[in-house]
C-alpha positions as MATLAB code, in Angstrom:
seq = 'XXXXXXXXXXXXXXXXXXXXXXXXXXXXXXXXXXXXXXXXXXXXXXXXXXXXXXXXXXXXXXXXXXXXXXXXXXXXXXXXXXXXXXXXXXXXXXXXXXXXXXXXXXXXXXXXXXXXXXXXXXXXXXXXXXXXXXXXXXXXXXXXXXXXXXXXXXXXXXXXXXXXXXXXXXXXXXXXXXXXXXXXXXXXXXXXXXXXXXXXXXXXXXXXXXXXXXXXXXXXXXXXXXXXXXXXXXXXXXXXXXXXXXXXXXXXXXXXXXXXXXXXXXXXXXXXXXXXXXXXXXXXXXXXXXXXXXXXXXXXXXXXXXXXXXXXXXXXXXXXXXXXXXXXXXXXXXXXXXXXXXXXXXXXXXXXXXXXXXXXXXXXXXXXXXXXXXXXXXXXXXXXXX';
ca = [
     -11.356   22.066   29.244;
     -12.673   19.023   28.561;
     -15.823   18.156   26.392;
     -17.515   15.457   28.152;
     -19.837   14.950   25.167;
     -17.216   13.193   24.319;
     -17.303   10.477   27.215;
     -20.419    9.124   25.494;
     -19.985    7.126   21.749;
     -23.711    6.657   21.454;
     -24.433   10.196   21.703;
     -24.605   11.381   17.910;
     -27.185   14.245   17.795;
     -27.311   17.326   19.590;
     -29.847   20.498   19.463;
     -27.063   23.619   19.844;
     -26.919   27.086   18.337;
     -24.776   28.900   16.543;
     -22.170   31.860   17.960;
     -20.053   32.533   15.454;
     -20.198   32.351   11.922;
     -16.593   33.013    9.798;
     -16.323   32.944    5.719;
     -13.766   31.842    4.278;
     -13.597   30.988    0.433;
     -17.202   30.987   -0.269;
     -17.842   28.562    2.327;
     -18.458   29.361    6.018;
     -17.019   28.354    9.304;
     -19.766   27.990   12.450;
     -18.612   28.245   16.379;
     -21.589   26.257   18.194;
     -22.521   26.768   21.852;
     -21.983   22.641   22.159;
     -20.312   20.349   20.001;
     -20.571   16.719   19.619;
     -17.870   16.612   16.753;
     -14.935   15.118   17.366;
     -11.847   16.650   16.235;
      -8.919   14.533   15.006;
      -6.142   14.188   17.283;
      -4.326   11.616   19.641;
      -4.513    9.355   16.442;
      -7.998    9.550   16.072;
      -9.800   10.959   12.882;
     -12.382   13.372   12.970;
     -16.340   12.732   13.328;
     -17.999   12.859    9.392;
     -22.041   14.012    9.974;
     -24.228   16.985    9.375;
     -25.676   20.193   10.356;
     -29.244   20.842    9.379;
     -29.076   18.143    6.814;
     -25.579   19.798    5.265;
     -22.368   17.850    5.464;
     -19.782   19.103    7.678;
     -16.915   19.440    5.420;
     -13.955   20.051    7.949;
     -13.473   20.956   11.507;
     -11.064   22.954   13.645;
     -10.267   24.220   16.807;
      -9.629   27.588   17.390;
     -10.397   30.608   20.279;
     -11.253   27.817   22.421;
     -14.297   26.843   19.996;
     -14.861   23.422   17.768;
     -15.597   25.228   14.471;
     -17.493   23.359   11.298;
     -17.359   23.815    7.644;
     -20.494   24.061    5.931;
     -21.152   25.264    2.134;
     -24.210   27.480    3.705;
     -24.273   29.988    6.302;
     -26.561   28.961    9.443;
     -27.920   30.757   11.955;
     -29.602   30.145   15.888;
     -30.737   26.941   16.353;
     -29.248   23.934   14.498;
     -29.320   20.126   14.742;
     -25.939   17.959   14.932;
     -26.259   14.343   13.429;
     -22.680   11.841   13.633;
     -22.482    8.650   11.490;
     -22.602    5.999   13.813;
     -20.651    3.829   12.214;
     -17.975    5.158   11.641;
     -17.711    6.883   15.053;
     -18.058    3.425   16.195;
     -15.458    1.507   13.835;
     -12.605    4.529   14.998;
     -13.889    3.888   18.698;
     -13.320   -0.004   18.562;
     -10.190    0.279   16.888;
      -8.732    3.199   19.408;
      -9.748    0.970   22.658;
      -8.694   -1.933   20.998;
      -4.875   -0.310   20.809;
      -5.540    0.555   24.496;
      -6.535   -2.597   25.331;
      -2.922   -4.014   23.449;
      -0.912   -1.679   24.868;
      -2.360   -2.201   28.309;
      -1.583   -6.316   27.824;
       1.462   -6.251   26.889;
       2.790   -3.388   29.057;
       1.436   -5.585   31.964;
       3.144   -9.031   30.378;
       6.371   -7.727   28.849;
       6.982   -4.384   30.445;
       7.175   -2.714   26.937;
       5.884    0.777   25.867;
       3.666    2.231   23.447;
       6.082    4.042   20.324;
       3.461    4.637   17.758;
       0.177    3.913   16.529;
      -1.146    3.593   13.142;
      -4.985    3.479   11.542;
      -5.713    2.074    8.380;
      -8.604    1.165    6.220;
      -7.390   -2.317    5.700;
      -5.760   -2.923    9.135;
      -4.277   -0.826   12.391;
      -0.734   -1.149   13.835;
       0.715   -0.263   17.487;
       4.480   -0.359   17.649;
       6.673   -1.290   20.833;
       9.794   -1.338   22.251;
       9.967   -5.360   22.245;
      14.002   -6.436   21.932;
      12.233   -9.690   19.948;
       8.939  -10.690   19.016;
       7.464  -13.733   17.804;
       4.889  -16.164   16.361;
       3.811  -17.822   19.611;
       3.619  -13.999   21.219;
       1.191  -12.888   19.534;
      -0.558  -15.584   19.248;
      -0.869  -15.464   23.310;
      -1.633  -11.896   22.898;
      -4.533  -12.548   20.777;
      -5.933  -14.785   22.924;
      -5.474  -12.844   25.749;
      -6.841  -10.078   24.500;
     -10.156  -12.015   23.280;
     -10.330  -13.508   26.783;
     -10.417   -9.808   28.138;
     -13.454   -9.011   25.516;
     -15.437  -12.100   26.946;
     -14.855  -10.638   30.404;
     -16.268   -7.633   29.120;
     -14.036   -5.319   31.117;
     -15.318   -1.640   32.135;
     -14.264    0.866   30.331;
     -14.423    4.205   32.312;
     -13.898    7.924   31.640;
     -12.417    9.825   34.594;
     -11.841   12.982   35.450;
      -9.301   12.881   38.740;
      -7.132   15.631   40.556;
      -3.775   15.557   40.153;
      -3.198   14.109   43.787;
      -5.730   10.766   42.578;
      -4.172   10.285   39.595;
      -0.304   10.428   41.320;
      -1.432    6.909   42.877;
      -1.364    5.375   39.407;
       0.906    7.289   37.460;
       4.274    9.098   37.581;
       4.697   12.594   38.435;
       6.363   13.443   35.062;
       2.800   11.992   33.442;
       0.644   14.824   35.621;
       1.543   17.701   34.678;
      -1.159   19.245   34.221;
      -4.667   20.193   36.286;
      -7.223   18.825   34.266;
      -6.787   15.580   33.405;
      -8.881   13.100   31.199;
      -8.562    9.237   32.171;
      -9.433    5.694   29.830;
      -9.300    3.234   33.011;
      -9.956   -0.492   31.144;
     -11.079   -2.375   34.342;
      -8.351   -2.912   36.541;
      -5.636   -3.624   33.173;
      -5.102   -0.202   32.257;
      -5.078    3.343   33.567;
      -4.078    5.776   30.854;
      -4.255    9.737   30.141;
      -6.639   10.018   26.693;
      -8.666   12.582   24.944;
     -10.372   10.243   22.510;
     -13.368    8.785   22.067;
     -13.805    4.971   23.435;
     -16.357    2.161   23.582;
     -18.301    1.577   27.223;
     -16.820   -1.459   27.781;
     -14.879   -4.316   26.021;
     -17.527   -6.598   24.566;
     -18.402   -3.699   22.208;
     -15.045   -4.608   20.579;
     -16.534   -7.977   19.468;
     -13.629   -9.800   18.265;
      -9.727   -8.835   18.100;
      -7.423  -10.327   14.994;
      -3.966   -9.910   15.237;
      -2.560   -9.613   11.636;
       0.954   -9.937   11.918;
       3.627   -8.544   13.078;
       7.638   -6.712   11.876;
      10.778   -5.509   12.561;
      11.047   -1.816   13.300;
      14.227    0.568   14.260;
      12.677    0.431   17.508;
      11.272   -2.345   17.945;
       8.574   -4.469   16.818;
       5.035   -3.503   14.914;
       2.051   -5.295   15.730;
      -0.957   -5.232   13.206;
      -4.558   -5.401   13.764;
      -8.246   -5.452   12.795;
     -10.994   -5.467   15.398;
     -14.921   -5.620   15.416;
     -16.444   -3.637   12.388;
     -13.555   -3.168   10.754;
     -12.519   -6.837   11.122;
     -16.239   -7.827    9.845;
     -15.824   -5.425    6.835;
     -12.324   -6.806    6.092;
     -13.702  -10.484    5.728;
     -16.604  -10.154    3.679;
     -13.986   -8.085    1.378;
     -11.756  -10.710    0.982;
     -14.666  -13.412    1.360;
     -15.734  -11.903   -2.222;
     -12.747  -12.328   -3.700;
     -12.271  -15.560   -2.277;
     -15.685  -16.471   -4.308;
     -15.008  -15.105   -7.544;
     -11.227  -16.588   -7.911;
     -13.271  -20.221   -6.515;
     -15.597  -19.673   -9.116;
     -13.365  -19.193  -11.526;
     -10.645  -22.087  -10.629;
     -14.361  -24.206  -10.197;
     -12.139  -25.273   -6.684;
     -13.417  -24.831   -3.012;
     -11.805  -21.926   -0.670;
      -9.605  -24.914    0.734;
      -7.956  -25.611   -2.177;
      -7.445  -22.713   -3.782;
      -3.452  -22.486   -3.213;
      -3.311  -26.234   -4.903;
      -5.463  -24.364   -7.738;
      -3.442  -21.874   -7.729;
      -0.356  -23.671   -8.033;
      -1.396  -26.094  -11.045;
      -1.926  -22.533  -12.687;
       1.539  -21.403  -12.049;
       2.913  -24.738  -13.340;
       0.597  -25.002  -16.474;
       1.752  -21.053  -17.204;
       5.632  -21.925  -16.581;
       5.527  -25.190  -18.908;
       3.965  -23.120  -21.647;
       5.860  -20.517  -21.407;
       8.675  -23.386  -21.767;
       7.248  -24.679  -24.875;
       6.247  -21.063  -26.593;
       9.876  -20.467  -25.792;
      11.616  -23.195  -27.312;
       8.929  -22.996  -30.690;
      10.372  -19.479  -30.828;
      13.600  -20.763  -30.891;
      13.592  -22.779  -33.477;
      11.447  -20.446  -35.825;
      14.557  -18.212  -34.955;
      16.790  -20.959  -36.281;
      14.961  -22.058  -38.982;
      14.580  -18.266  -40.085;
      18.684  -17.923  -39.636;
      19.080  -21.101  -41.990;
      17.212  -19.067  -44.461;
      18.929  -16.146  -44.039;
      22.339  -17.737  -43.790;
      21.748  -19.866  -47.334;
      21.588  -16.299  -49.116;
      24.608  -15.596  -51.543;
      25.529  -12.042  -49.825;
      27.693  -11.879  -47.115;
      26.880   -9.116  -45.108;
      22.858   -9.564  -44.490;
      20.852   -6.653  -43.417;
      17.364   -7.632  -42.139;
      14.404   -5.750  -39.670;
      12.120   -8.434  -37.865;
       8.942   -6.914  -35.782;
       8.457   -8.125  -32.150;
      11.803  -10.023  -31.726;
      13.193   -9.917  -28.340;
      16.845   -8.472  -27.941;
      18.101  -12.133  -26.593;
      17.002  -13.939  -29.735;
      18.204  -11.496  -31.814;
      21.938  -12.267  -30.954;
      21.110  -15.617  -31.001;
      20.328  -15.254  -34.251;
      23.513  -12.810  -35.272;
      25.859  -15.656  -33.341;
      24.351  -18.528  -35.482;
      24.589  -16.825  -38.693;
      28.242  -15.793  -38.248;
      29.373  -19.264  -36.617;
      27.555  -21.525  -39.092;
      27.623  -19.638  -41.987;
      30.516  -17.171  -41.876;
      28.056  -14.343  -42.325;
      28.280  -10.615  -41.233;
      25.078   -9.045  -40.463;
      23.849   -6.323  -39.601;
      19.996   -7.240  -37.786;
      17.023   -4.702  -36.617;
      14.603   -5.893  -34.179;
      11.916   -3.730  -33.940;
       9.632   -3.851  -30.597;
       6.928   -0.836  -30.645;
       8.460    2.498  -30.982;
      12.379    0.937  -29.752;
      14.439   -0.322  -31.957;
      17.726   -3.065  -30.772;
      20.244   -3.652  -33.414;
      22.956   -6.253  -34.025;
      26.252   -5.730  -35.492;
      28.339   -9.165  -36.059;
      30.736  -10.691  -37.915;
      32.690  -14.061  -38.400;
      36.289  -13.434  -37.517;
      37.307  -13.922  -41.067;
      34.658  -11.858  -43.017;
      36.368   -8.616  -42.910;
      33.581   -6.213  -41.610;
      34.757   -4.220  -39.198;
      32.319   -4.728  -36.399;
      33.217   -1.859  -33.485;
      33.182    0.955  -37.065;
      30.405   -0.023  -38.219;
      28.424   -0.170  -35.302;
      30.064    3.275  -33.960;
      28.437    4.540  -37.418;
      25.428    3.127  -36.622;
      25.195    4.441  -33.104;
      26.132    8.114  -33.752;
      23.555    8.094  -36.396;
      20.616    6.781  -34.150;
      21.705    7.641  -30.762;
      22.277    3.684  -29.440;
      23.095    2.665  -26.053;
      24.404   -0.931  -25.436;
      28.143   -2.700  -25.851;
      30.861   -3.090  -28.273;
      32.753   -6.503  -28.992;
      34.963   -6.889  -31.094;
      33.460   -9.596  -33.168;
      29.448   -8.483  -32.078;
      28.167   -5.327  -30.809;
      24.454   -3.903  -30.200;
      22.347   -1.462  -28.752;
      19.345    0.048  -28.471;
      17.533    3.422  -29.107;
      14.217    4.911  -30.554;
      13.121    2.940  -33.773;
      13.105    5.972  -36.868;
      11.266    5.409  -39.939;
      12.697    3.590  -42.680;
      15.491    2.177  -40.468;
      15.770   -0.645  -42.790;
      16.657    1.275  -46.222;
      18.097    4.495  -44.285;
      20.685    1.463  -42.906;
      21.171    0.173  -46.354;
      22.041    3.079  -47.836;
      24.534    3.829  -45.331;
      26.583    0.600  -45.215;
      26.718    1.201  -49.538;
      28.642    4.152  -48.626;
      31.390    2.591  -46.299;
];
């Protein structure tokens, strides 16, 4: 059985009373004698509003009753109040899928898979072979052509023998049946909640559109939620143009310089790293020793065998070098072919002791682990002993 409350958007208060009353976790379930609560299904969330000035915190159906949450336990009369809006918004959006589905069943001979509700935008997935650009533009303007119109949209209630003349037999299975006829477009079996015609639907968007498994998803905002969705990104749009000091149309050029500027320094803080690194292996390589042992803070791993190569290839050095990045730790084992450290040894030493991961050459090898306190002298004292 139908509730026909239902047929009506616009109707968001009700005088009832209450049958039942059910606890359940220190809060208590009421059974009404009339509801005008909607209760999610067919893809449609559930109404948010209040009883007696308490928030209906959930809903249900069960024993052939809509029953509502409340933190206090009411009794006889009571007074239903729905938020408008956001009946409204879930409305628009739900006839807006109807009035999709309805357009391009009619155009491409394609059928409704799925359909999706979102915050931030809606999507209604067919079974299109291919889908493109120019189709949806089409379908966008078709569909904003039908809201102009401002198409009927009717709740029915038929017998199974009225609604056979519009749709097949394996559709009507059933006695009572609930219709959504959109003008002469569409003629489908619904238990949600719709708009009274298509102007209330103000203005459809189509978003975009992807590749499925099964076809083709096609994403949308409509009326409310479309409004709500541009003066979102509107604000956003402001503050990045106030901060660029560039108009809305030129924000991508803005945007761009940015990117360039950021990628050219970067360029520059890069090479000035570079040659610190170089002038700090000069330094390093002019020392008398031949095996070096040094720990450098905030040294990236790719700079610090730059710096390993260049001291073993212009100075014939063998080092051993710590770089030391927050609590990690990379170190550097190298060696000019003629120095006579033993390179893969060494470094096996080095990574049974501290638990390194990385690769073993035969003139370089390094790896990385957790950086241990005193690495430096703990290291020193080691190498004394080989």
């Amino acid at each position: 059985m139908y509730n026909k409350l239902y047929d009506n958007c616009f109707k968001t208060e009700l005088n009832t009373k209450v049958l039942k009353v059910e606890e359940e976790n220190g809060l208590y379930w009421h059974a009404c004698k009339d509801t005008i609560f909607y209760v999610e299904s067919g893809g449609m969330a559930s109404d948010i509003g209040m009883m007696d000035n308490h928030m209906v915190l959930g809903l249900k159906k069960k024993d052939g009753y809509v029953w509502h949450l409340l933190d206090v336990k009411l009794e006889g009369a009571v007074f239903m109040s729905i938020n408008l809006h956001e009946r409204f918004r879930k409305c628009q959006i739900h006839t807006a899928q109807h009035l999709i589905s309805a357009v391009l069943s009619n155009v491409y001979k394609v059928h409704t898979l799925a359909h999706h509700v979102g915050d931030e935008e809606n999507d209604v997935e067919f079974d299109f072979p291919d889908f493109n650009e120019k189709m949806a533009i089409e379908l966008q303007v078709l569909c904003n052509g039908l809201i102009r119109d401002d198409l009927n949209v009717s709740i029915l209630y038929p017998t199974r023998a009225e609604a056979l003349a519009h749709l097949p037999q394996k559709d009507v299975m059933r006695d009572d049946l609930r219709i959504v006829r959109i003008g002469a477009l569409d003629y489908t079996l619904c238990g949600c909640m719709h708009v009274p015609s298509l102007r209330y639907l103000q203005l459809l968007f189509i978003r975009g559109f992807e590749k499925t498994n099964k076809g083709y998803k096609i994403k949308y905002l409509v009326g409310d939620q479309l409004l709500d969705c541009v003066e979102r990104r509107y604000k956003v749009l402001d503050e990045v143009s106030h901060s660029l000091a560039i108009s809305h149309l030129y924000l991508d050029t803005g945007v761009g310089r940015i990117i360039n500027e950021t990628r050219k320094l970067h360029n520059e803080v890069s090479d000035w790293k570079q040659k610190y690194y170089k002038m700090l292996a000069k330094e390093l390589g002019q020392r008398e020793e031949q095996l070096i042992i040094e720990q450098f803070e905030d040294i990236d791993n790719k700079s610090l065998v730059k710096m390993a190569s260049f001291l073993c290839d212009t100075y014939q050095k063998a080092v051993i070098l710590i770089g030391k990045m927050y609590d990690n730790a990379h170190i550097v084992v190298a060696a000019n072919p003629g120095n006579g450290l033993d390179v893969k040894a060494v470094y096996e030493m080095l990574a049974d002791t501290y638990h390194l991961k990385g690769n073993v050459g035969s003139s370089i090898a390094q790896g990385g682990g957790l950086y241990k306190e005193d690495m430096l002298t703990r290291i020193q004292e080691l190498i004394k002993n080989v």
